[in-house]
N, C-alpha and C positions, 0 to 999 in steps of 0.2 A: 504494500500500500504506500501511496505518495502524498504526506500529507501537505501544504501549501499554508503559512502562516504570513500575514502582512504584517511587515516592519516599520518601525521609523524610532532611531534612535535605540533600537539595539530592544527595543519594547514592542509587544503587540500595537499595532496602528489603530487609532482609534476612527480612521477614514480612510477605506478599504482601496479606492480607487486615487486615492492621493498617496499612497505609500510607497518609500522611499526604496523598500526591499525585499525580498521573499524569502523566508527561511521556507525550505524544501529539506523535507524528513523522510526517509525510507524506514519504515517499519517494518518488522515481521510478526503480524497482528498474534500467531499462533503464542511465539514467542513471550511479547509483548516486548519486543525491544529496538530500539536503534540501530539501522544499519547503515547507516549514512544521512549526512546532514550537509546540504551546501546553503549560501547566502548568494543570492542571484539580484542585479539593480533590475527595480523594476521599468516595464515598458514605460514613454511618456506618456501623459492621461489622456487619453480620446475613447468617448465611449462605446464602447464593445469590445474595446482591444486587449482588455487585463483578462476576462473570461477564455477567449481564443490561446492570449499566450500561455494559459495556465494548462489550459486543455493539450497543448504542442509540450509541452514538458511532463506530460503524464502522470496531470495529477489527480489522484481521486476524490481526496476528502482536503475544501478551507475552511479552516476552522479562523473566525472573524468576532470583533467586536457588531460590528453592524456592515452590511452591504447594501445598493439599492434595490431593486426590485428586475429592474432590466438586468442586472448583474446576473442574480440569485437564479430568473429566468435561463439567462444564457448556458450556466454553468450546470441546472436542472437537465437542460435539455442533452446536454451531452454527458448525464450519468454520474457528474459531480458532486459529493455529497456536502452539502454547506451546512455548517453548525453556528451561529449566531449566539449574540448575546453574552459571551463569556466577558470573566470579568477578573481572570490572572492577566498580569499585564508582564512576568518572564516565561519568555517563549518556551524554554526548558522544563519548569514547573507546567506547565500549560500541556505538552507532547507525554510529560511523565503521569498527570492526571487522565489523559486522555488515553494511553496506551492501557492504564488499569482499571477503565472503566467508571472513571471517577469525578469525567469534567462537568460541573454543571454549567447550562446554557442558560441562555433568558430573552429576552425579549429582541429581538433585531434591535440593534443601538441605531440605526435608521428609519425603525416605526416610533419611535417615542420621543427625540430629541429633537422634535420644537422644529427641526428644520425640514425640508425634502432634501433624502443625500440623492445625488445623481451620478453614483459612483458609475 
């Protein structure tokens, strides 16, 4: 499995489509463990283009604070599993929760903060 995390600043990105960079995690879900980890810059922002690049680097599962809805679509449609709402902000802490079952999610940080995000 490939998981896909938005950066900025070395922290989970609170603006999915604004993010500076992707932590890209190789799991071995049976395992639960780490088989590789790269930091990739992200594309520049034009919208539809983060879901595409992510999909060409073979990822399965982004786990996000919030994404927009076009995104979440995008990335739906080509078998992507998007987790939303989380609320650890180290990437590591965040992969280690999540390989053991243990991340909780919450609301798209994009349906509730007041703004439309158009990631």
């Amino acid at each position: 499995m490939r998981i896909a995390i938005p950066l900025s600043g070395g922290q989970i990105s609170q603006h999915f489509g604004h993010s500076e960079k992707f932590l890209f995690v190789d799991a071995d879900m049976k395992q639960r463990t780490v088989i590789g980890k790269s930091v990739e810059e992200a594309p520049d922002h034009v919208p539809g283009r983060l879901p595409k690049w992510l999909v060409e680097h073979g990822v399965d599962t982004v786990i996000a604070v919030g994404l927009g809805a076009r995104a979440r679509d995008l990335l739906s449609a080509s078998s992507v599993k998007v987790l939303t709402g989380v609320s650890i902000a180290d990437p590591d802490v965040l992969i280690s929760e999540f390989l053991n079952d243990r991340l909780e999610t919450g609301a798209n940080g994009c349906d509730h903060s007041g703004h439309a995000c158009h990631h």
